[in-house]
N, C-alpha and C positions, 0 to 999 in steps of 0.2 A: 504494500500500500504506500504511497507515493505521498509524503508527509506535507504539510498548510507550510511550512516553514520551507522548503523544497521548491513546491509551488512560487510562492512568494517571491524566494532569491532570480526563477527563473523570469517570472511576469517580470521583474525590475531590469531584469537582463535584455528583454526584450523591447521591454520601453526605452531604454536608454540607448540600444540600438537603432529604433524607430527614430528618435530624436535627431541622433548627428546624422544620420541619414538624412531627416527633410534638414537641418542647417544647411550641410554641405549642398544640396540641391538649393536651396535658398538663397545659397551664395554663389551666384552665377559667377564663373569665374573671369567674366567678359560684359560689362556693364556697359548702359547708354547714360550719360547724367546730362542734367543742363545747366549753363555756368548763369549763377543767377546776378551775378559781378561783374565789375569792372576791375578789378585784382589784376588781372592776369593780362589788359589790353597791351600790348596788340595782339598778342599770340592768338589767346581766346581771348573771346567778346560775350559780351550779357546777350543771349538768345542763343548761343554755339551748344549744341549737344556735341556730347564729344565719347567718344569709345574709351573706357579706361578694362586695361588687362590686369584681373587681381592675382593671377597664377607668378609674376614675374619676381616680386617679390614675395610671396609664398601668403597666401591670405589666412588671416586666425581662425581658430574654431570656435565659437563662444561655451562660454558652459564649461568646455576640458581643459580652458587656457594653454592650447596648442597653438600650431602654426605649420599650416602644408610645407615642406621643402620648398625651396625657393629656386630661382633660377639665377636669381646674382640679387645683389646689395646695390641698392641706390648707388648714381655716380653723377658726378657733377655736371648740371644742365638738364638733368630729367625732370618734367614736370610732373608730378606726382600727386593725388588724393591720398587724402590722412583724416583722423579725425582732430579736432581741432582741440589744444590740450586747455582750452578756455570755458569752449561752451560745449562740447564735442558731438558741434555738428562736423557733414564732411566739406574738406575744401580741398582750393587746387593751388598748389605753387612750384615755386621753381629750386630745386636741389643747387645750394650753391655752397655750403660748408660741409667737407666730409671732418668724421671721426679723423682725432687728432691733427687736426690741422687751426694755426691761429687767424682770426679773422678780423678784419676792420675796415670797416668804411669811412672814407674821407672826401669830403666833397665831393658828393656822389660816385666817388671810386670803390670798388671793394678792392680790399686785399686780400691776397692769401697767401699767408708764412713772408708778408710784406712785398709782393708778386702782385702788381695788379691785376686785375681778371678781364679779359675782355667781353663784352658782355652785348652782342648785338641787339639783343632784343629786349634790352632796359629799354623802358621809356619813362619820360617825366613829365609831360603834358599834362593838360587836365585842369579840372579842379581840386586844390590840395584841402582834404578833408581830416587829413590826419595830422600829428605833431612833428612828419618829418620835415618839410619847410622850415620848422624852428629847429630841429635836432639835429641836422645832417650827418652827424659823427656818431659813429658806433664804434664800439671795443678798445684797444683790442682784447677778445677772449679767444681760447680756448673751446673747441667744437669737443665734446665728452665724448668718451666711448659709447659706442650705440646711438649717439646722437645727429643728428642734422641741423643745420642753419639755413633755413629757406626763407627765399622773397618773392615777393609779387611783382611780375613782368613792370606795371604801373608803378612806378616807385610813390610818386607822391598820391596813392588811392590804393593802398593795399594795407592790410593789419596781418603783419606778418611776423619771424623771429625778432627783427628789431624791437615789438613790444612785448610778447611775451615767452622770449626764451629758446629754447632749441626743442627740436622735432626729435621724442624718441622713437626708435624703429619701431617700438612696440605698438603707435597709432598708425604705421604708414599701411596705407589699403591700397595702391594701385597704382599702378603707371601710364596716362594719358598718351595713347597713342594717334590718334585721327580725331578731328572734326567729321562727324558724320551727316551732320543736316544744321541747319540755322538760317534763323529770321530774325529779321528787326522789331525794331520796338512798336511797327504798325503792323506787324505778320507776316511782311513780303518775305520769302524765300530769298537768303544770301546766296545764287547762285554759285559763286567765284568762290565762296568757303567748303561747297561739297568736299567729301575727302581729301580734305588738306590735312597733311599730316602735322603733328605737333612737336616742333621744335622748338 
């Protein structure tokens, strides 16, 4: 006779089975998002859906505090979704400080280990909504092990590492690869953004 307690261990076995099953199906490894900002202009644009790859980086598992094997570690200039380690919604920015490396920005320059960075696709236009008009200078610090220092394409319209801190690997979700569809802020189709990819 097949004992309650027997029973029991296996029902929980099998729910817990059932569980990371629908997560992992739940977490598509291949998402469409839409950028709801101007963070990120010019690259992406507020209406830009964009394809983010969660397999690249190895996406977590919730609930077992796991994480799928990964295919490589963020590298500098990868635009990348994370959860944001303020409010933790998800957002998108640009990988520009790796682990152990020192960093600083000086008059809109970054540096790295005192190496300026070249950085095509900063831009400063805009309207500055944020305190970096008055703050221009960051560091210099030290990027932590496990960590990241990401900014947003728009420098003066992004809320990025400069206010709060470094990107551990442990919220990075994904790495933005294509624009796949976008409209403007009246619905027209951005023809000229289809499948551009994101660099």
């Amino acid at each position: 006779m097949i004992s309650l307690r027997r029973l029991s261990l296996g029902a929980a076995a099998v729910a817990a089975c059932l569980a990371l099953a629908f997560t992992v199906l739940m977490m598509a490894p291949v998402r469409v998002l839409r950028v709801p900002s101007a963070g990120m202009a010019m690259t992406v644009r507020p209406g830009d859906r964009i394809l983010v790859d969660s397999r690249v980086f190895g996406f977590p598992i919730p609930l077992l505090d796991l994480r799928l094997p990964a295919e490589r570690s963020p590298q500098r200039g990868d635009v990348i979704t994370f959860l944001n380690p303020m409010d933790r919604r998800l957002v998108l920015k640009r990988v520009v400080g790796l682990p152990g490396e020192t960093l600083r920005i000086h008059l809109k320059t970054v540096y790295v280990d005192e190496r300026p960075l070249d950085e095509p696709y900063a831009f400063f236009g805009g309207s500055t909504n944020l305190a970096s008009a008055s703050t221009p200078d960051w560091g210099p610090q030290l990027v932590p092990a496990n960590q990241f220092f990401v900014l947003g394409d728009n420098r003066n319209n992004s809320w990025d590492s400069r206010y709060w801190g470094f990107l551990s690997m442990n919220d990075v979700r994904g790495l933005a690869t294509v624009v796949v569809y976008s409209v403007d802020e009246n619905g027209r189709i951005r023809r000229d953004r289809l499948w551009r990819p994101i660099r």
